[in-house]
VODORO-882973 format. One record per residue (C-alpha): chain; x, y, z. Coordinates in steps of 0.001 Angstrom, whole numbers, plus 500000, padded with zeros to 6 digits. Example, Ala and Ser with C-alpha at 12.3 -4.5 7.8 and 13.67 -1.06 7.14 Angstrom:
VODORO-882973
<selo><cadena>A</cadena><east>512300</east><north>495500</north><up>507800</up></selo>
<selo><cadena>A</cadena><east>513670</east><north>498940</north><up>507140</up></selo>
//
This chain:
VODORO-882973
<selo><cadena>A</cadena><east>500000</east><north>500000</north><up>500000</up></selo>
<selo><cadena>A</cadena><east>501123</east><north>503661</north><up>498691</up></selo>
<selo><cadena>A</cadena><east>500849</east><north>505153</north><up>502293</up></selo>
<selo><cadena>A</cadena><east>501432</east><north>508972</north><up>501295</up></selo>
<selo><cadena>A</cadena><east>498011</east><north>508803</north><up>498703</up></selo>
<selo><cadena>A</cadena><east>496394</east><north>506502</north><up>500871</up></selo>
<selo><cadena>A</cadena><east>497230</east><north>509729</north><up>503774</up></selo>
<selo><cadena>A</cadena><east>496478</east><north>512327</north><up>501388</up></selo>
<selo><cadena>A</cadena><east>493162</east><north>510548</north><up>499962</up></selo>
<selo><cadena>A</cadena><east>491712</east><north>510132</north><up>503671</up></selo>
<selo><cadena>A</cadena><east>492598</east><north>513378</north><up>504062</up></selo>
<selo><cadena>A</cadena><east>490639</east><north>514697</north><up>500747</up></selo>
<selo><cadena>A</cadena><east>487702</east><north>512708</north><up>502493</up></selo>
<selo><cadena>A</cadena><east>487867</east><north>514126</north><up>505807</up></selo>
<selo><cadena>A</cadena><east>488238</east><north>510202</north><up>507211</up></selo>
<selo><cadena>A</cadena><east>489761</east><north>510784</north><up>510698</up></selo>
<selo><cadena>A</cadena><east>489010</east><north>507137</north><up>511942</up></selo>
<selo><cadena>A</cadena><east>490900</east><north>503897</north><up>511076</up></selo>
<selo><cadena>A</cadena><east>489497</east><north>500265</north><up>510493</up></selo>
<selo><cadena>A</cadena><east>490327</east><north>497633</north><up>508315</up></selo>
<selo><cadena>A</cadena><east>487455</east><north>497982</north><up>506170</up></selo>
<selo><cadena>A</cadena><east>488479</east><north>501460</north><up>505488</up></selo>
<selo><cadena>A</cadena><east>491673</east><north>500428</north><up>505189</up></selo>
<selo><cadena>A</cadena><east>491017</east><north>498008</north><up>502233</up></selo>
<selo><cadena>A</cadena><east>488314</east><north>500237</north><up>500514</up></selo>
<selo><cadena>A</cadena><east>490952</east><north>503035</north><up>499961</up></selo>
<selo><cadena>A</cadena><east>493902</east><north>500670</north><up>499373</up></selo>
<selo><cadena>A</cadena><east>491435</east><north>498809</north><up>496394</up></selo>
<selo><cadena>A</cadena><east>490719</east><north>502721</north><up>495022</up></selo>
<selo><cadena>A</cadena><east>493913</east><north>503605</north><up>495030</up></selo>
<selo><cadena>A</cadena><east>495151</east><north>500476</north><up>493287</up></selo>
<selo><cadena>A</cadena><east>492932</east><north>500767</north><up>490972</up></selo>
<selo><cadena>A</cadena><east>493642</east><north>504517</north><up>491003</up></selo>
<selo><cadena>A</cadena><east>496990</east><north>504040</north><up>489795</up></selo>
<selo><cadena>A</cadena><east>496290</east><north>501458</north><up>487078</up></selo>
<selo><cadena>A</cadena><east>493662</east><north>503944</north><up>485402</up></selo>
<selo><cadena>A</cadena><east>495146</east><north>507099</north><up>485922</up></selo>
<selo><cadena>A</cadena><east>498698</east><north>505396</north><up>484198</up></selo>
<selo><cadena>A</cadena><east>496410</east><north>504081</north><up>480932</up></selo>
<selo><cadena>A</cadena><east>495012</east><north>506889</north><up>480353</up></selo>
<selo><cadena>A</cadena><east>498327</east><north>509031</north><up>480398</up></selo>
<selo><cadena>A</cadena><east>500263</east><north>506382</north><up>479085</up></selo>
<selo><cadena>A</cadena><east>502804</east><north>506464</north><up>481314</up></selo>
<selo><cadena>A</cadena><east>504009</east><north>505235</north><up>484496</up></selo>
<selo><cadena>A</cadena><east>503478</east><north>508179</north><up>486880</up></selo>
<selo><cadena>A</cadena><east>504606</east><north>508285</north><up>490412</up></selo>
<selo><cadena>A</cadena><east>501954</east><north>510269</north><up>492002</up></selo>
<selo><cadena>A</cadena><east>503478</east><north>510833</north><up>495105</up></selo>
<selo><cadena>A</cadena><east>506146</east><north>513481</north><up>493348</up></selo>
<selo><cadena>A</cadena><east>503084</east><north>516047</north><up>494207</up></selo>
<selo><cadena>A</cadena><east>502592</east><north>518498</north><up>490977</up></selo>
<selo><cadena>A</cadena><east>499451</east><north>518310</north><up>488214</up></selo>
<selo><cadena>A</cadena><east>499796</east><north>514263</north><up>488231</up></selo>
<selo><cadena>A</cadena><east>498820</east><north>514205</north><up>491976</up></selo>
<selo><cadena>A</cadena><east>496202</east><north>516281</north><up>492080</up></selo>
<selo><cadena>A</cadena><east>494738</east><north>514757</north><up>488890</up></selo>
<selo><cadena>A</cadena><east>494838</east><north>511399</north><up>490717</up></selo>
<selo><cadena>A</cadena><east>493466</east><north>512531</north><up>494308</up></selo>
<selo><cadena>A</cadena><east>490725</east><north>514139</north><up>492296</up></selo>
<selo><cadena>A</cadena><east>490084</east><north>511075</north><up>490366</up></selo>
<selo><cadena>A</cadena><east>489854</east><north>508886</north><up>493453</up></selo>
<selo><cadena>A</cadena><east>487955</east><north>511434</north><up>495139</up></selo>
<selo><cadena>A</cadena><east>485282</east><north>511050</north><up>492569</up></selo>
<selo><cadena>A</cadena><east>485646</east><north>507100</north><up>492764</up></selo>
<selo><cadena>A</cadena><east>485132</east><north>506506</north><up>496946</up></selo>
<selo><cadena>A</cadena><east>482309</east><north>509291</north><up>496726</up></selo>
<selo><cadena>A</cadena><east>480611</east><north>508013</north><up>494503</up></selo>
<selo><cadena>A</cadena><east>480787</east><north>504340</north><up>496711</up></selo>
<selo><cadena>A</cadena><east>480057</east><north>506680</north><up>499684</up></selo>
<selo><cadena>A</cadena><east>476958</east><north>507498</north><up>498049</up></selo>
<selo><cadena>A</cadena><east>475876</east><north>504298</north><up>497141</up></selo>
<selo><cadena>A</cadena><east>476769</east><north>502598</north><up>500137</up></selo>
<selo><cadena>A</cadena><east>474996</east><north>505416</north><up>502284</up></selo>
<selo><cadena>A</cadena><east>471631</east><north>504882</north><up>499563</up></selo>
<selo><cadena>A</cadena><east>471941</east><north>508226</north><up>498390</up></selo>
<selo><cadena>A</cadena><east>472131</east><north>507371</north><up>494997</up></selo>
<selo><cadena>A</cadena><east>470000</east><north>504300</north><up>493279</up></selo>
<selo><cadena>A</cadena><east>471661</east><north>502898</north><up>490522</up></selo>
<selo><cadena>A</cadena><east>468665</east><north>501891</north><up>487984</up></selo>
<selo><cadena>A</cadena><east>469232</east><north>498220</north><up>486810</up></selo>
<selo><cadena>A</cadena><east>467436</east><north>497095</north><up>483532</up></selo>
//
């Protein structure tokens, strides 16, 4: 696990508590993060160099775990056909 983004992403998201399930929701986002983020620049990019690339990604995977924070919470209703 990156611990510096998984720090600054918690931070982002104003989580101030630790658990494991926490733990392993923002390690899988970040993970995945990463894997995304480098496709889509097409380059390997260490994000924790700070600059454009870091903020691009913390946005990113701000977007991602609120978007599960709003489905987990039932705030948003995902239509299924």
């Amino acid at each position: 696990m990156d611990t510096l983004l998984f720090e600054l992403l918690k931070n982002e998201l104003n989580i101030t508590w630790n658990d494991d399930e926490t733990t392993i929701r923002l390690s899988r986002i970040i993970s995945n993060a990463i894997i995304t983020m480098n496709r889509k620049l097409g380059a390997d990019i260490d994000y924790n160099e700070g600059g454009q690339e870091q903020e691009l990604f913390l946005s990113y995977s701000f977007i991602i775990a609120s978007f599960f924070i709003l489905i987990l919470t039932g705030l948003l209703k995902l239509a299924v056909s």
